[in-house]
N, C-alpha and C positions, 0 to 999 in steps of 0.2 A: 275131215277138215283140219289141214293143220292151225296149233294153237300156240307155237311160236310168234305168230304178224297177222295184219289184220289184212281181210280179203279187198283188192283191189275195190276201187269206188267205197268199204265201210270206212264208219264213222267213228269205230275205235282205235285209240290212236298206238301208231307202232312201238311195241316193245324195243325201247334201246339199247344197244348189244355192250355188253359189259367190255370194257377192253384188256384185255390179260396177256400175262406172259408169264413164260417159265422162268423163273430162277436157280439158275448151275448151281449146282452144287445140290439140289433140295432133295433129301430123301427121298419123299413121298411123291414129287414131281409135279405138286399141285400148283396150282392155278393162282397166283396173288392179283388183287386188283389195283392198277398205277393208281396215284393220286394225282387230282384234276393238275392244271398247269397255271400258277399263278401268274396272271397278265398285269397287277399291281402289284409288283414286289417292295417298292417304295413305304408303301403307306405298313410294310411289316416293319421297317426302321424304328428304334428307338426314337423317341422325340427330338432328344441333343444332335443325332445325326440329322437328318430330316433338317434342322436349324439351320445347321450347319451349310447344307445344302442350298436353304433358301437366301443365305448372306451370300451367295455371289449370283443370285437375278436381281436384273431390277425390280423397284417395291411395287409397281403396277404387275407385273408379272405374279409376285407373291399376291399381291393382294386379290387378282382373280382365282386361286387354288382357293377362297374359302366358298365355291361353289362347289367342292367337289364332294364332301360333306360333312358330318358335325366335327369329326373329328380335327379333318384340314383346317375347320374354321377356327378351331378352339388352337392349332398349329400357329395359326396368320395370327392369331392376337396375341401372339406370347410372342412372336418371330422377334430376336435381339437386336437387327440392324435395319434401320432405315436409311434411304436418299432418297433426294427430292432435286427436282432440276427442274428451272420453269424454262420451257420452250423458248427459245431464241428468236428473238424478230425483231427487235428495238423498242425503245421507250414511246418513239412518238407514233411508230407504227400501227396500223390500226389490227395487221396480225399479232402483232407482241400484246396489244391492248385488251383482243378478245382472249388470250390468253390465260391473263391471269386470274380472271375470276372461276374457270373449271380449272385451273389449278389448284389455287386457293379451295374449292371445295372436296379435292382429292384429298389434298395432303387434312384437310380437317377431320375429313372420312375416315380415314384411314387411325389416325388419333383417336377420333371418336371410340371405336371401335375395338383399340388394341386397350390390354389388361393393361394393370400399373405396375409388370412387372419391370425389371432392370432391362436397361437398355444397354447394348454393348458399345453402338456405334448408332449417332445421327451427323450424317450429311444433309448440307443446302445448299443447294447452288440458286440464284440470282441473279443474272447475268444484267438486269436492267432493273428498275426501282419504280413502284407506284403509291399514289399516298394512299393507297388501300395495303399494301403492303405492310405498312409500317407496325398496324396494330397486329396484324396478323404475326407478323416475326415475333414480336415479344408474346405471341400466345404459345408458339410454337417451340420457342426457348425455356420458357415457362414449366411447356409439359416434359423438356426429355432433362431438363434438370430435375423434376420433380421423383423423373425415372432414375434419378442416379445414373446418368448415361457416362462413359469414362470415355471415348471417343469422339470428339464433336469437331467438326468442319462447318463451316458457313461463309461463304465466298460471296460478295456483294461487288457491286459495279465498283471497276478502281477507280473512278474519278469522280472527285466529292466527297464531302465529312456529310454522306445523308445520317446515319445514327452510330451510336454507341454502343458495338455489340457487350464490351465487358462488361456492361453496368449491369445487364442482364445472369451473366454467369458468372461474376466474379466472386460469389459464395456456393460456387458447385464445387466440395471437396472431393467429390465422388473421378472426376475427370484426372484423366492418363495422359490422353493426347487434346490437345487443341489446336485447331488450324485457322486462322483468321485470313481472309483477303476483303481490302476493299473496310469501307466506312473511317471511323477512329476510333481510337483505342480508350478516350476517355476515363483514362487514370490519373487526369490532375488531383490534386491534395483539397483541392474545393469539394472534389465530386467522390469522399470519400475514401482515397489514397489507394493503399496495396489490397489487391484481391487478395483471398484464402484459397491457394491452390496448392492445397494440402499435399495432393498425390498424383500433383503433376509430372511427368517426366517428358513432355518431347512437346514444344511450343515452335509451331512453324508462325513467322507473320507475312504478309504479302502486301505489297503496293498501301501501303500504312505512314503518313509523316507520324513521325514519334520524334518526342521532347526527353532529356536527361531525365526530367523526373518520372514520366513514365517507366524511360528504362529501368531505372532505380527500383521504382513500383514492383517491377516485374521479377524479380531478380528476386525482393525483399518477400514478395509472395508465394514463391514456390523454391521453398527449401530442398522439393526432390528432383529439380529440374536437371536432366543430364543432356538435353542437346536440343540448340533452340538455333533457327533455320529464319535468316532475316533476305527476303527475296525482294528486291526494288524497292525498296524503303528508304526512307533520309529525314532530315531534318535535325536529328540525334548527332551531336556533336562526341561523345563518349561513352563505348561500349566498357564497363568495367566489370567482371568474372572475378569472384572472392569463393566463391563454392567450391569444399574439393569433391561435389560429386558431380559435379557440370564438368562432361568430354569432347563433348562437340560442340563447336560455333561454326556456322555456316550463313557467310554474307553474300548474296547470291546477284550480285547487280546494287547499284545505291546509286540515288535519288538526288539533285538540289530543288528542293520547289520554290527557292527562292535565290535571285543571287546572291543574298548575303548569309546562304548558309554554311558553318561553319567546315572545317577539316573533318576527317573520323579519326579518333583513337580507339584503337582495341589495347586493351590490357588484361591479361588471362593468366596471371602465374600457376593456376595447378591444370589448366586444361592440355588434355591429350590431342584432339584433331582439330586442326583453324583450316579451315575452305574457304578461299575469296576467289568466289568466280564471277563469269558474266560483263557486263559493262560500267565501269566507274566513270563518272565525270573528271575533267582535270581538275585533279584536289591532290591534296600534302594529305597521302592515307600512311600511318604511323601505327607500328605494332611497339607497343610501350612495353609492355610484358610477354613472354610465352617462354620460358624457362623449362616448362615441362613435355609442351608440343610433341610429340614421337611422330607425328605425320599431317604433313602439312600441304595445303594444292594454292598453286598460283596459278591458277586458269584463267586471270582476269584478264580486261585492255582498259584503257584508257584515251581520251579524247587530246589530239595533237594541235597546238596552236600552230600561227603562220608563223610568229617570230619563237618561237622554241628551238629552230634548229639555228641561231644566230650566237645561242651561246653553248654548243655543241652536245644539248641534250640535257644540261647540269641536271636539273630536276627531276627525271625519270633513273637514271643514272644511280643519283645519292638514294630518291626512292627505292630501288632494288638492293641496291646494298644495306642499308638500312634494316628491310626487310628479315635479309637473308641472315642479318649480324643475332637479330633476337630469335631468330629459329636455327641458331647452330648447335641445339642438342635433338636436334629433330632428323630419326634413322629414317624415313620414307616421306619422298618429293617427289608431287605430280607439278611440272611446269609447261604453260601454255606459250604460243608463239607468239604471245606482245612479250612476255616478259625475256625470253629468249633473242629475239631483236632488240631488246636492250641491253642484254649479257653479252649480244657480238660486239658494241660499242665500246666494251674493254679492252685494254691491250691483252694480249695475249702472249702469255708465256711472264708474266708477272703478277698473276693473279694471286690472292691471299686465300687458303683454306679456309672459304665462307663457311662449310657444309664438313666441317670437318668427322662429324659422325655419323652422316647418311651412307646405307648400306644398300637402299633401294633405290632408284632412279626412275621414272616415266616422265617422258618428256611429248606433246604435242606441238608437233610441225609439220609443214607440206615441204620440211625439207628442201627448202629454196637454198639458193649461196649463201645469204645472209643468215639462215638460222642457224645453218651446218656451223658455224663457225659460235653462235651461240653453244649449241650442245659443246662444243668442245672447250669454252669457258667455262659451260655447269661442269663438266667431266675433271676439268683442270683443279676447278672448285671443291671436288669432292671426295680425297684423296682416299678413301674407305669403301669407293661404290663395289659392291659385288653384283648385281645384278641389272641392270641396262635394259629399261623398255622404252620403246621410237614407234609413236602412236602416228600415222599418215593423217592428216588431216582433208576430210573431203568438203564440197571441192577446191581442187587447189585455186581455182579462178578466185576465190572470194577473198580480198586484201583485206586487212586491216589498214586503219590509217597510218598507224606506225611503218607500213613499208616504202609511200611515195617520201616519207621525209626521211627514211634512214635512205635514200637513195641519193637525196638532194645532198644529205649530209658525207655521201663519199665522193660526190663530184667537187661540193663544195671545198673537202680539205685534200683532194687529190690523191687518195688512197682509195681508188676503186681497184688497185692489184688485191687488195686484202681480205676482197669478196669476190673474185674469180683464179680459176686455175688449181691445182693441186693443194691440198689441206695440209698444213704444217706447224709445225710447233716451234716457239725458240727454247723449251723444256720439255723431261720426260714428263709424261703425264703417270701419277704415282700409280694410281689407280689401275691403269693400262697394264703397268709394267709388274706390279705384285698384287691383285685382289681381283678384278673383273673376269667372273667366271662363265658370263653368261646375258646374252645380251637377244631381245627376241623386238623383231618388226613387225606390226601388226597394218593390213591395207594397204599392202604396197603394191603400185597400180603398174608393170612395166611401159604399157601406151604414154606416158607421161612426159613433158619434154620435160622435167626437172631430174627425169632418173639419173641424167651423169651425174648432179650434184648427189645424190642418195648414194649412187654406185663409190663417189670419191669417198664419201662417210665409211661405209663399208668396208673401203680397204685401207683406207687410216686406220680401222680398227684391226682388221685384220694383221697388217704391218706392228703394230703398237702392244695388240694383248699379249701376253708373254704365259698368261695362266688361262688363257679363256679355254674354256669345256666343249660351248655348244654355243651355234648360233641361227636361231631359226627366222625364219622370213614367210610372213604368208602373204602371198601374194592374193589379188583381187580384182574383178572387174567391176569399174567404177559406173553408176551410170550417170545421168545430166545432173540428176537432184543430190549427187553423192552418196544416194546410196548403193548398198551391195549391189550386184548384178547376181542371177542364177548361173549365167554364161561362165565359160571357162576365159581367162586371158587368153589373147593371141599369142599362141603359141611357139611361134617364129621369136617374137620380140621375149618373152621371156625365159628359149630356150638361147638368147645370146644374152641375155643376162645372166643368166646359171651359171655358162660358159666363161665368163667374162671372172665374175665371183668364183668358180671353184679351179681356176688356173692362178689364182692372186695368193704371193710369195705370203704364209701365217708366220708369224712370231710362236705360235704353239704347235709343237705336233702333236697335240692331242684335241684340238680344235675341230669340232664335226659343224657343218653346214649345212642346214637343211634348208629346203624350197618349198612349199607345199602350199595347196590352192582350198583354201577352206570355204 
């Protein structure tokens, strides 16, 4: 009877065969046994890793790993980052309504449960507001300041002062970042004055009216603030920047919520980056200070009255010069296509060195008649540029208001020559002629009917650089929504493009031309 396995139909059970192999090389030539194959490799991770790992799922995801066992559980209660988002459905809906109470007992869950160690990061999202919420938020703010949490976000419905989220955290030293959207800021001098944000450095605010004194508040309470990001907000008549370790401001859209709200001034003597993007109302917006600026974005627009183009634009006009007068020690300009449709409005060929020390250039347009003729006012303007970027803007369909009245505005004075037909200068342009080495087109769509104006751009520059290096173009298929396509261009229309571009007379013979479809 063999005594290797057991005999068919018995009941002792079969001996498991060891699995072996030879190892090369081995004297003896003997037998070693593999070790098994670990199908949890994860849970061998240091803890920090493992963390690490669970800060990019969301906290319902973490929060079911503490079924897997003691150890994961003990993992989820120390886990450094939480979010919270309550489901979407509306305030008066009766989806949104059953919502929030297995919400609410998640996010208590999950608190309940977790240690009192440090928190790295809590988010909350809110998208709608219940009076069961209210007491709940201040329990919830309560606990991740109690955690010394340094990352916090809390996004509340933007319309309406329902609560005051600072009053809550405004003696959290422990915080790095804060993000606010929605409620108010309640830093009036009544309710207590300047928070203690000892070691804060990066304060985003959103969809917030703010008053001077709050501003003030804000400013006076965090002495390590370096860059603070104010997105659809108003009501604040003067932003003023005394800190020299505040680098960035970034005004992302602004607000009237009233009509009699005032102008905005920015004043910043030692800040390095000012960003005013997004949508401004028609207002007298004024940079008082920026002396130290090195990089500056005008990507904003603004809103066109009926009778603004009666006195030939004055206001947007003296606005942009203005502008550009307090940021002439600033080497890097991102310019968007409002502001640029009001740079073609200049004469040309009499322009003053607004920009006399910018090195960099990016410009955003869909490269219509009228911007092209923009860009070569910034160009004229910036007698130092070495470097030239021409951002395509998608889709070209989508106007600004500033194009039907700069339209009215060349019928009206009889120079629509000055926005069709071949680009020209009544001066050299300095830049062209000794320093632009390098100039790159990003999303350029050949299907386009505006490409002759792009193509005329192209060879005014080509005719004009005398130093240029290199000049690249990446071409793009656009689709409805603007964006990328996977597709290649048609190929026809961008092989007489090519064509068209590398037969065109260069001011450099050292000048290379590339085309390439990214």
């Amino acid at each position: 009877m063999a005594t290797g396995g057991a005999c068919p139909g018995s009941l002792t059970p079969r001996r498991r065969r060891r699995r072996t192999s030879t190892i090369a090389g081995d004297d003896a030539g003997e037998e070693v046994e593999q070790p098994r194959r670990q199908h949890d490799r994860i849970s061998l991770l240091p803890d920090a890793v493992i963390h690490h790992i669970l800060s990019f799922l969301p906290t319902a995801d973490v929060f079911h790993t503490r079924g897997l066992s003691s150890r994961w559980r003990a993992l989820h209660d120390a886990v450094p980052t939480l979010a919270f988002s309550l489901p979407s459905g509306g305030a008066a809906g009766r989806r949104g309504a059953a919502a929030v109470e297995p919400f609410c007992a998640f996010v208590d869950a999950v608190l309940r449960l977790r240690s009192w160690t440090h928190l790295a990061r809590f988010h909350l999202d809110l998208p709608y507001f219940t009076p069961e919420l209210e007491p709940k938020l201040e329990s919830w703010l309560w606990t991740a300041t109690a955690c010394r949490v340094k990352d916090l976000r809390v996004e509340l419905p933007r319309a309406g002062n329902l609560c005051s989220v600072p009053r809550l955290v405004r003696d959290c030293t422990s915080l790095v970042e804060l993000r606010l959207c929605g409620g108010r800021m309640g830093l009036e001098p009544s309710r207590g004055g300047a928070p203690n944000w000892a070691s804060l450095r990066v304060l985003s605010m959103a969809h917030l009216r703010l008053t001077d004194d709050e501003m003030g508040a804000v400013f006076a309470g965090s002495p390590a603030l370096e860059s603070l990001e104010l997105r659809c907000c108003g009501g604040a008549a003067r932003i003023e920047v005394w800190s020299r370790r505040m680098r960035e401001l970034v005004i992302d859209g602004w607000e009237h919520w009233s009509p009699g709200d005032p102008p905005l001034e920015v004043s910043a003597p030692h800040l390095q980056t000012l960003r005013l993007r997004g949508s401004f109302p028609r207002m007298d917006l004024t940079v008082a200070e920026a002396d130290s600026v090195a990089e500056a974005e005008l990507n904003f627009s603004m809103s066109i009255g009926v009778g603004d183009q009666f006195d030939n634009y004055k206001w947007p006009l003296n606005l942009a010069r203005g502008i550009l007068q307090k940021l002439c020690n600033a080497t890097e300009f991102v310019v968007g296509c409002w502001f640029l449709q009001v740079l073609s409005l200049l004469e040309n060929g009499d322009l003053p060195p607004l920009l006399p020390n910018c090195k960099s250039l990016i410009l955003n347009t869909r490269c219509q008649s009228l911007e092209c003729h923009g860009i070569l006012n910034m160009i004229e303007s910036s007698p130092q540029v070495e470097k030239l970027v021409i951002k395509m803007i998608q889709p070209f369909w989508k106007r600004l208001e500033f194009d039907r009245d700069c339209k009215a505005l060349t019928i009206s004075t009889h120079s629509t020559h000055r926005y069709s037909g071949p680009l020209k200068r009544k001066n050299k342009l300095k830049c062209l002629d000794q320093h632009l080495r390098r100039v790159d087109i990003v999303r350029f769509d050949p299907r386009d009917r505006r490409s002759s104006s792009f193509l005329g751009l192209v060879e005014f520059i080509l005719e004009e650089a005398r130093v240029l290096d290199k000049m690249l173009i990446n071409t793009c298929k656009v689709k409805a929504d603007g964006s990328n396509s996977v597709e290649t261009p048609n190929a026809r229309k961008l092989l007489e493009v090519s064509q068209s571009i590398l037969r065109h007379r260069r001011a450099s013979e050292n000048a290379r031309v590339i085309l390439y479809f990214d």
